[in-house]
C-alpha positions as CSV (number, residue, x, y, z in Angstrom):
1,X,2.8,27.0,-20.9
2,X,0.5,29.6,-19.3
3,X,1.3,28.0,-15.6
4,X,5.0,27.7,-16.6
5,X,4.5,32.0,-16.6
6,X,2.6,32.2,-14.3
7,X,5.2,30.6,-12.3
8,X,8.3,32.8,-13.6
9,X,6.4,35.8,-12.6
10,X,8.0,37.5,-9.8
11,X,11.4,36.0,-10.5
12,X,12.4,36.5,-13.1
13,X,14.0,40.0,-14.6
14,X,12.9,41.5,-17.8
15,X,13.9,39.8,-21.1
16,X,16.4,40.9,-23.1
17,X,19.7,39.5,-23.7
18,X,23.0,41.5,-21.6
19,X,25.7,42.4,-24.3
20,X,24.0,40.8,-27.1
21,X,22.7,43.8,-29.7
22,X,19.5,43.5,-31.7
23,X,18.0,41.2,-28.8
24,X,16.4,44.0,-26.2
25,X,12.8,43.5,-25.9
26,X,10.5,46.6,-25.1
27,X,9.0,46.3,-21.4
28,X,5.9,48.0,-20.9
29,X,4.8,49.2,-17.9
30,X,4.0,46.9,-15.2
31,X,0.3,46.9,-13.4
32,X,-0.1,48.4,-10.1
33,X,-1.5,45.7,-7.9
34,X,-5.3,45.9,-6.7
35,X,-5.8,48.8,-4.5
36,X,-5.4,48.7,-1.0
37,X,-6.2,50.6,1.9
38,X,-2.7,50.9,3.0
39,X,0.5,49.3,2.5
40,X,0.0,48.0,5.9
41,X,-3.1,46.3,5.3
42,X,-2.0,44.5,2.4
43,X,1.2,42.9,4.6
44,X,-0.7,42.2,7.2
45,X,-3.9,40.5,4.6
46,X,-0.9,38.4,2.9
47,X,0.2,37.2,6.4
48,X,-3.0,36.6,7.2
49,X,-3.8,34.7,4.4
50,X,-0.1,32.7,4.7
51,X,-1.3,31.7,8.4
52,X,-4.6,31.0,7.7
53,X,-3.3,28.7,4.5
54,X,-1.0,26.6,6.8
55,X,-3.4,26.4,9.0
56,X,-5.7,24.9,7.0
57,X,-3.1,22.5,5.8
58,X,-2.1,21.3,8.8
59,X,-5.5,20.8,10.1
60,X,-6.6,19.2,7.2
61,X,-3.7,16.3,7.2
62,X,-4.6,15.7,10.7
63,X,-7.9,15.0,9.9
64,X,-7.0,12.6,7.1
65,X,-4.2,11.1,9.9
66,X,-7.4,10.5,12.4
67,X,-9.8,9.1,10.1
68,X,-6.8,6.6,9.2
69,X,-6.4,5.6,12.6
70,X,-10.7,5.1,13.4
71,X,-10.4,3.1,10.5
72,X,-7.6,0.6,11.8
73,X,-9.1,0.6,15.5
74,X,-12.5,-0.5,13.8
75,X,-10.7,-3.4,12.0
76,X,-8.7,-4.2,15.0
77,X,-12.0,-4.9,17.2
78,X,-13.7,-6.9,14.8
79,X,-10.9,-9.3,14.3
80,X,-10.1,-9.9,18.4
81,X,-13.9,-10.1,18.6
82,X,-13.7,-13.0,16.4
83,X,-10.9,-14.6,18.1
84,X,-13.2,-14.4,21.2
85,X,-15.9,-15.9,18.9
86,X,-13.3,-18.9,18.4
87,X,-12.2,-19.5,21.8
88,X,-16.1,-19.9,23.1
89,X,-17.0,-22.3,20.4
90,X,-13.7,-24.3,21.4
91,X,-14.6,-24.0,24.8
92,X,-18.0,-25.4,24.1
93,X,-16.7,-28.5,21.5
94,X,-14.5,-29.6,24.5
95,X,-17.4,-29.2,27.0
96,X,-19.9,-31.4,24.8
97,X,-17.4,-33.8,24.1
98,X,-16.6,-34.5,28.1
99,X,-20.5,-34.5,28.6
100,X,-20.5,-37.4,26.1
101,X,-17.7,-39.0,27.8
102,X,-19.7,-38.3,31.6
103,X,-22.4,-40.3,30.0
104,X,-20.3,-43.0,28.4
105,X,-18.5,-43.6,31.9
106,X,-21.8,-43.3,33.8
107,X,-23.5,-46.2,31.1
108,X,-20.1,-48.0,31.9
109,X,-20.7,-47.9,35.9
110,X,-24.0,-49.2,35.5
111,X,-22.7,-52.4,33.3
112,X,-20.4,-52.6,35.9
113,X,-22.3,-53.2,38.1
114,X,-24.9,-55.3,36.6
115,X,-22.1,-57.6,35.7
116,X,-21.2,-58.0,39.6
117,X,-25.0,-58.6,40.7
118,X,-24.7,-61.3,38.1
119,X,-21.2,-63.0,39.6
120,X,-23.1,-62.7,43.1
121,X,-26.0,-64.6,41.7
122,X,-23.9,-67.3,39.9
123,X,-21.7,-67.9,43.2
124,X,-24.9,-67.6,45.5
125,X,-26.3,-70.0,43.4
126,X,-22.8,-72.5,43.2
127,X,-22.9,-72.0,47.6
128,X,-26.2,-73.3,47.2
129,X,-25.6,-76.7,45.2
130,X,-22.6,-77.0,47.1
131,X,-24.2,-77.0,50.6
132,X,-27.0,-79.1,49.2
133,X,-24.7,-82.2,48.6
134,X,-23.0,-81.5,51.4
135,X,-25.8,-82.0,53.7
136,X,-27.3,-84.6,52.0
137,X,-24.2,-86.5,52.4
138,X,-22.2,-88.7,49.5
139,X,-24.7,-90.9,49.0
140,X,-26.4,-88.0,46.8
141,X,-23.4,-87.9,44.7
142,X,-23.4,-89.6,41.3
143,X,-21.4,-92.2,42.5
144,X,-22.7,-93.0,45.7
145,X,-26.4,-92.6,44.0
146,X,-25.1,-95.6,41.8
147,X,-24.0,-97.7,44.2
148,X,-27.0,-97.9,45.9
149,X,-29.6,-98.8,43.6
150,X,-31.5,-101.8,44.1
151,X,-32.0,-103.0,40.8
152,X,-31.9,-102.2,37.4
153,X,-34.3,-100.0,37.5
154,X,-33.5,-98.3,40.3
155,X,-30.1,-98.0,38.9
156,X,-31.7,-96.5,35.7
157,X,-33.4,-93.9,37.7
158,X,-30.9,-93.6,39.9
159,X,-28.0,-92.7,36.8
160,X,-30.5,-90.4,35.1
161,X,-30.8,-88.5,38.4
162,X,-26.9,-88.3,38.8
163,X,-26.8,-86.9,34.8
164,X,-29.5,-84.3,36.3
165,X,-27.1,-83.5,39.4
166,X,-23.7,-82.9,37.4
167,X,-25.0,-80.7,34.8
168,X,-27.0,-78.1,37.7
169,X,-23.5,-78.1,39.2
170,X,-21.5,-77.5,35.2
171,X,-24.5,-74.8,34.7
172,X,-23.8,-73.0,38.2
173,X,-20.3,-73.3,37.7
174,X,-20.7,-72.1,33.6
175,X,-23.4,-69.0,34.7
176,X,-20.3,-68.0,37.2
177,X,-17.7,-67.8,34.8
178,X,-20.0,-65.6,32.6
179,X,-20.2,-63.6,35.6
180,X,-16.5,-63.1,35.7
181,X,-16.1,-62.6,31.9
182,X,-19.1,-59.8,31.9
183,X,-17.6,-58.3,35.2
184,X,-14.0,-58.1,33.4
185,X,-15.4,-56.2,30.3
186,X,-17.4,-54.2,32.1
187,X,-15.0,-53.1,34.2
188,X,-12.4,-52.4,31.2
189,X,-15.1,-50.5,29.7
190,X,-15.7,-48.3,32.5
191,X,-12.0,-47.7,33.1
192,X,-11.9,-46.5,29.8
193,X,-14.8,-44.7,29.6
194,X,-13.5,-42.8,32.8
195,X,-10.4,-42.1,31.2
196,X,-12.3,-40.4,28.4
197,X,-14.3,-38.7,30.7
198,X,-11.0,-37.1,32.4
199,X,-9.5,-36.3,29.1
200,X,-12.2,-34.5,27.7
201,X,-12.8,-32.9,31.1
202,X,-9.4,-31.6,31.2
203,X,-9.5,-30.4,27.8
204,X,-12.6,-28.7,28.1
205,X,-11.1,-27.3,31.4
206,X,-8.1,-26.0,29.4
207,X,-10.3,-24.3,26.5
208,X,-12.5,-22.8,28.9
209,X,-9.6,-21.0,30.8
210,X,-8.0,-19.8,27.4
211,X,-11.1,-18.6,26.7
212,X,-11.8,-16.7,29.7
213,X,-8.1,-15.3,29.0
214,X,-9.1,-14.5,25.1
215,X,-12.0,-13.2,26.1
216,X,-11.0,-10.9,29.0
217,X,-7.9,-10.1,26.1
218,X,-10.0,-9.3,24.1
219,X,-12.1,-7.1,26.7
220,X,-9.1,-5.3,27.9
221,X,-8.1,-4.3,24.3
222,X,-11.6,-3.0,23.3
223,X,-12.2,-1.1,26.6
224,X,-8.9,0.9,26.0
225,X,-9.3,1.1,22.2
226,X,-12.8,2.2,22.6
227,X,-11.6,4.9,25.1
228,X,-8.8,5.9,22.4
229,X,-11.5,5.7,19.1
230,X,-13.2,8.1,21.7
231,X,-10.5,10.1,22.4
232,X,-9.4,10.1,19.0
233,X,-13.3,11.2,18.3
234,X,-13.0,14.0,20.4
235,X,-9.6,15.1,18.6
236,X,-11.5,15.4,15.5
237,X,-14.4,17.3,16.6
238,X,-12.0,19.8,18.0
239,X,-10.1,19.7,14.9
240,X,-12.9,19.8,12.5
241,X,-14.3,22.9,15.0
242,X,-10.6,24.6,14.7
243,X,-11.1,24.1,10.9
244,X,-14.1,25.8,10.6
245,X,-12.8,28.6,12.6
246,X,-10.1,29.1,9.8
247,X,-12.3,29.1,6.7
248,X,-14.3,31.6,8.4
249,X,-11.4,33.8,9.2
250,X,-10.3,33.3,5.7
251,X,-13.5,33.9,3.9
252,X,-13.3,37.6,4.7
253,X,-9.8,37.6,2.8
254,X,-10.6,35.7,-0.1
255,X,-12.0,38.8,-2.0
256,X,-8.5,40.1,-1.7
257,X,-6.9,37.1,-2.9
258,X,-9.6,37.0,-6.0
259,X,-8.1,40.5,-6.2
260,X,-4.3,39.2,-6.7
261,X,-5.0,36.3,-8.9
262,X,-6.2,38.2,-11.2
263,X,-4.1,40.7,-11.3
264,X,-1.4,37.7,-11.5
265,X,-3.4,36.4,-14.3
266,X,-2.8,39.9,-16.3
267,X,0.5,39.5,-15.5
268,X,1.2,36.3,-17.2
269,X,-0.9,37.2,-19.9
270,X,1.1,40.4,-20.6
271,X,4.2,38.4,-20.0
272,X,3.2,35.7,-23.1
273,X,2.2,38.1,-24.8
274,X,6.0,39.6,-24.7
275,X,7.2,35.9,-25.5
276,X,5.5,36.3,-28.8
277,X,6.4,39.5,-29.5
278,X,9.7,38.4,-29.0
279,X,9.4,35.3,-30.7
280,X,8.0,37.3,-33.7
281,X,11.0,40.0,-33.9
282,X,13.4,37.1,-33.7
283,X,12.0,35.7,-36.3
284,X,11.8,38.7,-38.5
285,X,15.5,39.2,-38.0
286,X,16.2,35.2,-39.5
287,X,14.1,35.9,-42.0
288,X,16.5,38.7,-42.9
289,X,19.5,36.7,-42.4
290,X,21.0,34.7,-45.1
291,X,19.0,31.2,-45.7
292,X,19.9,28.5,-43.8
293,X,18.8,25.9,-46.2
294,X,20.9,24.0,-48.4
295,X,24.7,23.1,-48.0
296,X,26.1,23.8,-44.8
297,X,28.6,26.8,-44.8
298,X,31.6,27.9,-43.0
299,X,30.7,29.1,-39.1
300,X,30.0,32.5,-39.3
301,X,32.1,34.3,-35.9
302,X,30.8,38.0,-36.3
303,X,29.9,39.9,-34.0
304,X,26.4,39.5,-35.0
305,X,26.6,35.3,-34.9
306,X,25.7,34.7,-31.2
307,X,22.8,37.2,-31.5
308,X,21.5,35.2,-34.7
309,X,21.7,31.7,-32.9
310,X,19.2,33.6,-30.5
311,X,17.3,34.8,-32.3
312,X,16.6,31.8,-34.5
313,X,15.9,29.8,-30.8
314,X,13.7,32.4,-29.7
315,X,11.8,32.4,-33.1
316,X,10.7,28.9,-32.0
317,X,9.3,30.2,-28.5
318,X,5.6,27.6,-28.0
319,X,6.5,25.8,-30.9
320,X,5.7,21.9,-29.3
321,X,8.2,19.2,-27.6
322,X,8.5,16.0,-30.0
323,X,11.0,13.7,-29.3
324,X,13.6,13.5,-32.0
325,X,12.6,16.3,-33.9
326,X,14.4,19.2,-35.1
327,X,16.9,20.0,-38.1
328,X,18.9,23.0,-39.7
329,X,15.7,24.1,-41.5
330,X,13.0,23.9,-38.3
331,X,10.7,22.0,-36.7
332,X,10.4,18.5,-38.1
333,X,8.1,14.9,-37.2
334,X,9.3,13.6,-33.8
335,X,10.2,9.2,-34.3
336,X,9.5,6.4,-31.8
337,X,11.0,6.0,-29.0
338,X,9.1,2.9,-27.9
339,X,7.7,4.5,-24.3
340,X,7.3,7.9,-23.2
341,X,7.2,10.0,-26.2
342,X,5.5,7.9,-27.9
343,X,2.6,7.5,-25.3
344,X,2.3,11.3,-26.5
345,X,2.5,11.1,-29.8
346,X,5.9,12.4,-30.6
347,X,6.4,10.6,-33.4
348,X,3.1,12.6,-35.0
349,X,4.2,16.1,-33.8
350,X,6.2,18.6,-35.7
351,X,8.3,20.0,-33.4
352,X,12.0,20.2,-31.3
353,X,13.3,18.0,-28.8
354,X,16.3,19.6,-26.3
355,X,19.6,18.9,-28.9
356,X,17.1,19.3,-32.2
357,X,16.7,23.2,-30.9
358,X,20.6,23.4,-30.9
359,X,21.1,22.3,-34.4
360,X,18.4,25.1,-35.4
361,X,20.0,27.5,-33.6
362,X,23.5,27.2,-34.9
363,X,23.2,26.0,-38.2
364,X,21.8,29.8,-39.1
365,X,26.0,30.2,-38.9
366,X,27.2,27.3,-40.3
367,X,27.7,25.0,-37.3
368,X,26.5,21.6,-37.7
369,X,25.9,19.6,-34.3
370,X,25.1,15.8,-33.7
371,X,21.4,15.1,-33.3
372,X,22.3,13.9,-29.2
373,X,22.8,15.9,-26.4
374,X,26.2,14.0,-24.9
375,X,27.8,14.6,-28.0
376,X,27.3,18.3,-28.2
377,X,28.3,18.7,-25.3
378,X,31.9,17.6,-26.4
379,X,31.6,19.6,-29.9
380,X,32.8,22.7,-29.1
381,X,35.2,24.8,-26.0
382,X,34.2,23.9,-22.6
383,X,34.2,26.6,-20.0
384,X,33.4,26.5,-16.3
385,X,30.1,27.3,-16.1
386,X,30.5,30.3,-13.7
387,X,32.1,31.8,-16.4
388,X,29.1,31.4,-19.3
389,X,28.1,34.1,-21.3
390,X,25.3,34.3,-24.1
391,X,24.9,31.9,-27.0
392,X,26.5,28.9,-24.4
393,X,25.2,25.5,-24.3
394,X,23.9,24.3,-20.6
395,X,23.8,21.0,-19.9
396,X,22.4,18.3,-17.4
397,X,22.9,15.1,-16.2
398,X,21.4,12.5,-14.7
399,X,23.5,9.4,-13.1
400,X,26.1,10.9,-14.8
401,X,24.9,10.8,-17.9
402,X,23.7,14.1,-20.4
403,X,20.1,13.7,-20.3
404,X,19.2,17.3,-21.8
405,X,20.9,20.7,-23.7
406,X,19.5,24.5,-23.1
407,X,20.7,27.3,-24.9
408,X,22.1,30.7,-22.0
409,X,20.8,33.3,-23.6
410,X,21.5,35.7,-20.5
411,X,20.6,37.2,-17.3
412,X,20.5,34.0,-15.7
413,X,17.9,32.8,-18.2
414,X,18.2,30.0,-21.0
415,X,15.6,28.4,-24.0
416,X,15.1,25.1,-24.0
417,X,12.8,22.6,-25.4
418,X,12.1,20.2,-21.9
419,X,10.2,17.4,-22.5
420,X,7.2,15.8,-24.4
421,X,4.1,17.5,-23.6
422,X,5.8,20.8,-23.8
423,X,6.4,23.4,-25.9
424,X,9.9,25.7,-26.2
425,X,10.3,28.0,-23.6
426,X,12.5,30.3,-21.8
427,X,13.0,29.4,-18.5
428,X,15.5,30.9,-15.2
429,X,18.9,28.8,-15.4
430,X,18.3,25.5,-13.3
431,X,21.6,24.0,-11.5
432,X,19.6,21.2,-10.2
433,X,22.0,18.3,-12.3
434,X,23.8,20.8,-14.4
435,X,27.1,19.8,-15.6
436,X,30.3,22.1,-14.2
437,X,30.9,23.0,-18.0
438,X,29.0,25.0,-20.5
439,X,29.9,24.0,-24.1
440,X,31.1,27.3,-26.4
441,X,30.4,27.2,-30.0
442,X,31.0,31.2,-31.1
């Protein structure tokens, strides 16, 4: 409540109601301001102050934009760092794995060539038996060793020694076809070995050169975004050095400020202090009036009538928000409304929500209004709202839809019980969402 005058102080004109009698509240005098040197000084310490402020401000959400962006640079290294890290451990799998396939090739060469040593041996050695029985003529052969023996003995030898010739020439001619048969695997071997070797060689060649293009990426990117995290470094200083410079020109005005705030505290004091007053003599007048208890009776349209649904509004002045509270007689418990209000309690407050206010105020004449803001809005003579005078209804609208009810009660100025958490209050006329018509009971 107190910041809610605090914040009408300075705008808005004294209370009292224009053309409504037995509503004028006494003003007393206002309190000079703290002393000043000159008038002067004081405009040009409020300027001051007002330039300073800003300049504060502004400094201070650059700082908090910089810091922002030191943070994101920061994050922004580390993870292109890491995609360096990647590419080198790539580039090193692919070079390990063609070293393997080197040494698998290389292993493959040397089978290789074993296997041929061992065809030259198996053909040097079938040249050799060949040219033997060639010099030493057919009669070496099996057959013509046969048919020479001399007797059967001789042809015994003589067969065992033919058995002996044919199977050193099927052994040469056998360890040759191993020979081959090595030579041919080895040789498969080492063609695929070498293919490996390529493959991997290639792909360690291609990881390598992507990661000599990360990395230099990734160099390029954090020499310039080291230059800028410098640059922005050097921003800040200046920033934080500009800031300094500010508060210190400040400090020298903040005794004046003190000075204001205090006296604006007095002020709003003073100015609640009228509320209750107020609230008080409007009170004392309902309690004059006739009850308003009991069966409803016919509206009342003296003169007198729009001053009496004032007053008994402005008796309520800090009397707490609850959500659905508020009959003919008062304040009543606020109910549930399932979110909001009840999150505050309503529903254990005693108290007024926006339309309950409206049915206190006019059943002190005899008017009896539905318990919902859209409805009253309906229940009496709608007038253009330029055209209001004291003891209209204001209302607002939100989507289209009355959302809330305040009570003009004059110079620009209406009562009106806002919203959970509040208390009634009087309030300069919003026309944020207010509806074209004001709703004229009296």
């Amino acid at each position: 409540m107190l910041a809610v005058l605090v914040a009408m102080i300075g705008i808005m004109p004294p209370l009292g109601l224009a053309g409504v009698p037995g509503t004028a509240f006494a003003q007393p005098p206002t309190p000079p301001p703290p002393p000043n040197p000159t008038n002067g000084d004081l405009q040009q310490s409020k300027a001051t102050v007002a330039q300073r402020a800003a300049a504060v401000a502004s400094l201070t959400s650059r700082l908090a934009g910089l810091d922002a962006k030191v943070d994101d640079l920061h994050l922004q290294l580390t993870a292109q760092q890491e995609v360096a890290n990647q590419a080198l451990v790539d580039m090193q799998s692919a070079q390990a794995a063609a070293d393997a396939a080197s040494r698998k090739a290389a292993d493959a060469r040397i089978a290789t060539a074993a296997a041929g040593s061992a065809i030259d041996n198996a053909r040097a050695q079938l040249d050799a038996f060949l040219v033997a029985q060639f010099q030493n003529g057919p009669d070496t052969g099996p057959l013509g060793l046969l048919t020479s023996a001399t007797g059967p003995q001789d042809l015994i030898d003589r067969a065992g020694l033919a058995n002996v010739v044919a199977a050193q020439q099927q052994q040469a001619l056998d360890s040759m076809e191993r020979a081959r048969v090595a030579k041919a695997n080895a040789d498969s071997l080492a063609r695929a070995a070498e293919d490996d070797a390529r493959a991997e060689a290639d792909r360690a060649t291609r990881a390598k050169t992507a990661a000599d293009g990360a990395v230099a990426t990734v160099q390029a990117q954090t020499r310039a975004q080291i230059a800028q995290l410098q640059q922005v470094q050097a921003q800040r200083d200046d920033v934080n050095r500009q800031l300094g410079a500010a508060e210190a020109a400040d400090a020298g005005l903040r005794d004046q400020r003190a000075r204001f705030l205090t006296w604006q505290q007095q002020q709003a004091e003073a100015e609640a202090a009228r509320q209750r007053a107020a609230a008080a003599a409007a009170a004392a007048r309902v309690a004059q009036a006739a009850p308003s208890g009991g069966p409803a009776r016919a509206p009342v349209r003296a003169s007198g009538s729009v001053a009496t649904v004032i007053d008994r509004a402005m008796s309520q002045l800090g009397v707490q928000y609850a959500w659905g509270g508020g009959t003919r007689s008062g304040p009543s418990r606020g109910i549930r409304d399932g979110g909001v209000a009840d999150s505050y309690g309503d529903y254990n407050r005693i108290g007024f929500d926006c339309s309950g206010l409206m049915i206190y105020a006019f059943g002190g004449v005899g008017i009896s209004l539905p318990h919902y803001s859209g409805y009253q809005y309906t229940s009496g003579q709608q007038v253009p709202v330029s055209q209001r005078r004291p003891g209209d209804m204001l209302f607002y609208a939100e989507g289209g839809a009355i959302g809330h009810v305040a009570l003009y009660i004059g110079d620009g100025r209406m009562i009106e019980a806002p919203y959970s958490g509040s208390a009634v209050r009087v309030v300069p006329m919003r026309y944020g969402g207010l509806m074209p018509y004001v709703t004229r009971m009296l």
